[in-house]
N, C-alpha and C positions, 0 to 999 in steps of 0.2 A: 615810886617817888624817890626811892633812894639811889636806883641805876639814876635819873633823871639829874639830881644832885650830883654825883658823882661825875658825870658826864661832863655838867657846869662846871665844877671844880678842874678837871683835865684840861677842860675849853682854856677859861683863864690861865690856867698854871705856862698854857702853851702861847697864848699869843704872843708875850711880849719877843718872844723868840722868833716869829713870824713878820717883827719891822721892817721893812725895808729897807737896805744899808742907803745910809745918806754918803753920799761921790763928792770929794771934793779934793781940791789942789791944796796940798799943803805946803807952806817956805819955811826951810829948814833956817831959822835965823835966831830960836831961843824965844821967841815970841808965840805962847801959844793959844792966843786969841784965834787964829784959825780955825780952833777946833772946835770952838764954842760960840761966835756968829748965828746969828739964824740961817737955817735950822741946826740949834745945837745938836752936834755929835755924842755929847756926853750925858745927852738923855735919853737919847736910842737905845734899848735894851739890848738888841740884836748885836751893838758894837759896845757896847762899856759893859766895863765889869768893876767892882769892886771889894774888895777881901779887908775886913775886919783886922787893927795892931794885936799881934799877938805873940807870946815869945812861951821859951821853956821858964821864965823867972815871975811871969802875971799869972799865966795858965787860963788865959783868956779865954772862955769856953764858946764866944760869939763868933770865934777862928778856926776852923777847921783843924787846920794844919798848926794848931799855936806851938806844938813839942818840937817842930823845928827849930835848928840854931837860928835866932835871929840878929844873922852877920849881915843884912842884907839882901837876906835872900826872901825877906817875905814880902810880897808883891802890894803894894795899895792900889794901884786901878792900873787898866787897861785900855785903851782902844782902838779903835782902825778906822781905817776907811784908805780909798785909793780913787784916781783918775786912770784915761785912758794910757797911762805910760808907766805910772808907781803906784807899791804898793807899801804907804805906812802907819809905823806904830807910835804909839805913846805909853809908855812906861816909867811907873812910879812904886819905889819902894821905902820900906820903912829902913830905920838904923843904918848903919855903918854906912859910908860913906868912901873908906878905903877900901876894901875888899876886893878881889878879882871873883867875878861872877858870869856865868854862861846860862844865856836863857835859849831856849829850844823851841821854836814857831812852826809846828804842823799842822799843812797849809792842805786840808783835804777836798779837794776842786776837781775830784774825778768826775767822769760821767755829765749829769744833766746839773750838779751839782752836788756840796755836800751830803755823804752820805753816812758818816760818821764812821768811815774805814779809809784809814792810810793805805793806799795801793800802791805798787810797784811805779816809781815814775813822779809822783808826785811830790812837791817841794817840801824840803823843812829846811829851816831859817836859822841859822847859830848865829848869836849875839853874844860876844865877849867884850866883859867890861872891865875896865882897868882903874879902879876909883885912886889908888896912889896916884896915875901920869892921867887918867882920862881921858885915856887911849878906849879906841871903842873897834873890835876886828868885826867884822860883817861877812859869813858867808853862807852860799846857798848851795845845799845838797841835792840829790835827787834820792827821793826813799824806795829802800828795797822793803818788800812785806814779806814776812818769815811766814805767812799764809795764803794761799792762791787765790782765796777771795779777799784778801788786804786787812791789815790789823785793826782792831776794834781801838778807837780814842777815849773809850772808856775803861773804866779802872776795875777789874775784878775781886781790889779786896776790899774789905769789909771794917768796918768801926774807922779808929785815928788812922789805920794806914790807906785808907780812901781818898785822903784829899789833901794834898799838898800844891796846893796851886797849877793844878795840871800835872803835875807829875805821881806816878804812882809806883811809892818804896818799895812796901811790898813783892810787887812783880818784879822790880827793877829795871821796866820798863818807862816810858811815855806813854 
């Protein structure tokens, strides 16, 4: 009964992971009713994300990541989708407003699909942001993997240095 349970519980934990990405054209015009139209995009689990306000000053414990400086750099939602020709994002953070911030999009589409390993060749995405002028640079790399079977996208260490919005301190990694 309890393997039975247990089972159930993994089933759930995993489907919402399993959605379908919903494809759509997005217009870059500041208008983001796009993304939300039926079929909203920002209810699809498999594309939105969401991270709790958190700073070193609340100590907000429903945030992973809250002991980071909250300059802006703590992320409140995410999400994607693309057509046959682009592929974009939506990005939304808490505080500052002024700050120069660089977010990092590794994009792992090796193989038949995500495998949860950056491999040699595969894209990552730098976004600098320039909240003074609002100035925004875009560019796209190709990842080299420090490992012949491609680097793992998850975080090796353990307790608060676990989770910082995708990036992991700790390692000093992504």
């Amino acid at each position: 009964m309890i393997r039975k349970l247990l089972f159930l519980c993994l089933l759930l934990y995993t489907l919402p992971a399993l959605s379908a990405d919903i494809l759509r054209t997005i217009n870059i015009d500041g208008d983001t009713s796009d993304w939300t139209t039926a079929t909203d995009i920002t209810g699809n689990p498999g594309q939105f994300a969401t991270d709790e306000e958190g700073d070193k000053k609340t100590g907000s414990a429903a945030d992973l990541d809250y002991q980071i400086d909250n300059t802006g750099r703590d992320l409140k939602t995410f999400t994607y989708t693309y057509d046959t020709n682009f592929l974009y994002f939506w990005v939304e953070r808490y505080a500052s407003t002024k700050n120069t911030t660089d977010w990092w999009f590794f994009m792992d589409s090796g193989g038949s699909g995500p495998d949860g390993l950056m491999q040699s060749g595969e894209l990552l995405l730098r976004v600098s942001w320039n909240g003074n002028t609002g100035v925004t640079t875009v560019r796209l790399y190709k990842y080299s993997s420090t490992r012949a079977s491609g680097d793992p996208l998850t975080c090796p260490a353990t307790g608060i240095n676990s989770a910082a919005d995708g990036w992991c301190p700790s390692a000093g990694v992504a």
